[in-house]
Structures are given as C-alpha cells and as structure tokens.
N, C-alpha and C positions, 0 to 999 in steps of 0.2 A: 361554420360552427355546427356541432352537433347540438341536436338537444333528445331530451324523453321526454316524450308521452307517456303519461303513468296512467293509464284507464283502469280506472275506479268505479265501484259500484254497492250502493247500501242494499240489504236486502229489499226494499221496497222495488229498487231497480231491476234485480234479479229478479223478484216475482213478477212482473211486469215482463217478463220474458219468458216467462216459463211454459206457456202456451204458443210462443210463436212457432210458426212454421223454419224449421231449422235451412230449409234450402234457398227460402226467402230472405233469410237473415245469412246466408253467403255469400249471397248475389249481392244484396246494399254492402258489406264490409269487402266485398272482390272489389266492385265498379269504385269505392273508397282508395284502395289498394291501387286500383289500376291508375286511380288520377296522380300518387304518390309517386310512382315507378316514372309513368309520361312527363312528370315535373323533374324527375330526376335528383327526387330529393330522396327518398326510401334507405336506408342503409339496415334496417332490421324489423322485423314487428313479428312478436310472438303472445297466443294466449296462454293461460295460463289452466292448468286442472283443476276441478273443485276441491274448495280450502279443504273439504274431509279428508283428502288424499294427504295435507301437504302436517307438516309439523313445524312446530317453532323448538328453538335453538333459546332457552334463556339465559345470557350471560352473568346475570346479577349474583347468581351463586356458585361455589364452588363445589363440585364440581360443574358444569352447566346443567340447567334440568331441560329434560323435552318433552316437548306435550304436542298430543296429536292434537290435527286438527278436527272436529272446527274450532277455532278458536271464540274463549267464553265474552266478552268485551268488545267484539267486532262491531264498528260501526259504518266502516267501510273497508273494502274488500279489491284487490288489488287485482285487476283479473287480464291484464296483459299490458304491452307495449307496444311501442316504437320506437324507434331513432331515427331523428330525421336530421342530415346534413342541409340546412339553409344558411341563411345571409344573415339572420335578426331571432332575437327572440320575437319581435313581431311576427315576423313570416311562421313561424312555427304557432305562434295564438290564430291566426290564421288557420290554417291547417285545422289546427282543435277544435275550432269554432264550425269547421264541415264534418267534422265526426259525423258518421249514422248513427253512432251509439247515444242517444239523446231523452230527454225525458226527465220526471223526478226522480233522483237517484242517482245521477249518473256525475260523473264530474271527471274533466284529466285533468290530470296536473302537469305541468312541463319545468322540466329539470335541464339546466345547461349539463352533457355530459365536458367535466372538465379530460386538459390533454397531458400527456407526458409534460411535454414542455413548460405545462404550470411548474412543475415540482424544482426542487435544484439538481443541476444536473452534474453538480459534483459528488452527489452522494452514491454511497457503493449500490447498493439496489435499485436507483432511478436508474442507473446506467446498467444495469441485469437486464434489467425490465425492456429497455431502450432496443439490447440486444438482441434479445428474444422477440418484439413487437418486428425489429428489420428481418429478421432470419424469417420470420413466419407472414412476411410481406404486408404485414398490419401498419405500418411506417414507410 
C-alpha cells in the first residue's frame, strides 16, 4: 500500500529553523532518505518552495479568484512529502515517528494514497486513465 507523508510546519516551526545550518539539515534529511531507500520503501519525497512563491486557486467563485501567496490564515504550512509503499498504515506511523523534522511545530500527516482499482472499472475515464497509467509503465 501506498501512503503520504504530508510534512507540515507552523510558523513557530519554521522559525525554529531559520538559523540552522543548511548543510547540517541535509545530512539528517539524507541519512532520513537513505534509511527509506535501504528499506525499500521510498517511491517519492519532494519539498516544497516558500509559500510566497506559490498561489492559491479559489474555487468558491466564479470565475476562480487567485491570490498570491503568502497566504492570510495560514496556520500550517505544507512544506513537502513522501510516498512510501509499505505493508500497514502502521509501518508508515512508524516511519513518521523517525522524521528528523521534529520539534514544536512540526507535525506529518499520513494519507493512504488510494489505487485505480478503487474506482469502477467500467467507467469510460477509469479505463483512459487505466490506459495511459499501462502505456506510461505506472501499472
């Protein structure tokens, strides 16, 4: 089963960071990394740019409106992932539980990523999808 890692961060956690040594803080999320890769569990992990770069998409109106970031109401702060293919949602709380990313502020979330084969497979788009996930060796 897949799951995400949703790593999360309030500004208290952010600032708590903001002094560190940047090549010390590669080395703990590498040696992280590296134990994910030797377990054979890793199938992705990406961070994320600072919110100021990114914008939101708000669908509540029509047309959508968009607003740069940072965003006004932010109380936590989505600042990367992973995918990890394991056995359990336990194994994957596990996992989260050895984050180096740790401290006040900090928190993952872990999300079962669901599979094609949830959906119905008679439907005309699950079966596009299906098509293009084989073609492109995703399935």
């Amino acid at each position: 089963m897949k799951y995400m890692m949703i790593m999360r961060a309030t500004d208290e956690g952010y600032a708590s960071m903001a002094d560190a040594d940047f090549g010390k803080m590669l080395e703990i999320v590498g040696r992280y990394n590296e134990e994910l890769i030797r377990a054979g569990v890793l199938v992705a992990a990406e961070g994320l740019a600072d919110a100021d770069e990114g914008v939101v998409v708000d669908h509540s109106a029509e047309p959508p409106i968009v607003t740069d970031g940072p965003y006004g109401e932010t109380k936590e702060l989505f600042g990367g992932f992973y995918i990890l293919n394991v056995a359990s949602k336990e194994e994957a709380v596990e996992w989260a539980r050895r984050s180096p990313l740790t401290g006040p502020g900090f928190k993952t979330e872990i999300r079962r990523v669901t599979t094609i084969d949830e959906f119905p497979q008679d439907n005309e788009w699950v079966r596009k999808e299906r098509a293009w996930r084989e073609s492109t060796g995703q399935l």
